[in-house]
C-alpha positions in Angstrom: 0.9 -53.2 -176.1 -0.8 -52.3 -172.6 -4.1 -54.6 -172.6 -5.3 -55.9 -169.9 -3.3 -53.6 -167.3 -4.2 -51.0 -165.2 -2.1 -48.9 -167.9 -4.9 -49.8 -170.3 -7.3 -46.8 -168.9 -4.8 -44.3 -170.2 -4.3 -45.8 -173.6 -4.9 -43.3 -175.9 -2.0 -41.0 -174.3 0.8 -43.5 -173.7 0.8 -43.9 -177.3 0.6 -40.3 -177.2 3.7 -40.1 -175.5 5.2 -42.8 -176.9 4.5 -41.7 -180.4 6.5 -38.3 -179.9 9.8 -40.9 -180.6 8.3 -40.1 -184.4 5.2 -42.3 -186.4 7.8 -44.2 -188.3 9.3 -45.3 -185.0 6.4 -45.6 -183.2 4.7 -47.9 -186.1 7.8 -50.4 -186.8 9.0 -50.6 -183.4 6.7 -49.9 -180.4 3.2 -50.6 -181.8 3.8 -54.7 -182.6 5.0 -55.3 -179.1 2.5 -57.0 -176.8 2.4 -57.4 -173.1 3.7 -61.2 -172.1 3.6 -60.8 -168.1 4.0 -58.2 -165.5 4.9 -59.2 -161.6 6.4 -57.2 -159.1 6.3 -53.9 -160.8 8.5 -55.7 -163.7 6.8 -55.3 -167.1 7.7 -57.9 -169.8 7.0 -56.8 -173.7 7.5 -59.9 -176.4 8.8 -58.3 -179.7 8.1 -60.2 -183.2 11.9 -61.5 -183.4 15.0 -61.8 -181.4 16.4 -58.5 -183.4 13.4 -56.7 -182.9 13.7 -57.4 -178.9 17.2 -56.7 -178.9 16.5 -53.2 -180.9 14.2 -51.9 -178.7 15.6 -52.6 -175.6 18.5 -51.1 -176.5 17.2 -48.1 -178.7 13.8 -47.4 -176.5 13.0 -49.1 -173.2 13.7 -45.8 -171.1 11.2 -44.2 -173.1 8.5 -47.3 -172.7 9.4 -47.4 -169.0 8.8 -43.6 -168.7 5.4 -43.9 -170.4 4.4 -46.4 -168.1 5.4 -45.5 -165.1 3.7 -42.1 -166.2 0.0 -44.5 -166.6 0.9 -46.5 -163.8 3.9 -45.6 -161.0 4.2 -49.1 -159.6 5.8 -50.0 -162.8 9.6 -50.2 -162.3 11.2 -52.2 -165.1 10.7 -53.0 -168.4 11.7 -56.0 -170.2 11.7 -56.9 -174.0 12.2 -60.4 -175.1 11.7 -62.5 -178.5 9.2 -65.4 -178.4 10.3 -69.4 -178.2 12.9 -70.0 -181.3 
């Protein structure tokens, strides 16, 4: 989710943090996100599917922007969207 970004040097405990939402979670929600752009201090995640985007930005993108702000405090919004139709 955070390759390529400065986040990327603290890896191992953003998903440590990011895991404590639960494994189940963690594995069907957060882990098959991927980073699509960042500018600004805006962070932009693409989900698998429309749902999928729509789930987790409702159900856990204060808990993604508190992780990353945690690895890197310049971030200041996260955004999750669904790729082309």
């Amino acid at each position: 989710m955070i390759d390529g970004s400065r986040a990327a040097r603290h890896a191992d405990e953003l998903e440590s943090r990011l895991r404590a939402l639960g494994d189940a979670a963690f594995n069907r929600w957060i882990a098959p996100l991927r980073r699509a752009g960042r500018a600004d201090g805006r962070v932009r995640l693409e989900a698998p599917s429309a749902f999928h985007a729509d789930y987790v930005e409702r159900t856990y993108v204060d808990a993604i922007r508190a992780a990353l702000r945690w690895a890197d405090p310049s971030v200041e919004s996260v955004r999750i969207t669904a790729p082309p139709p």
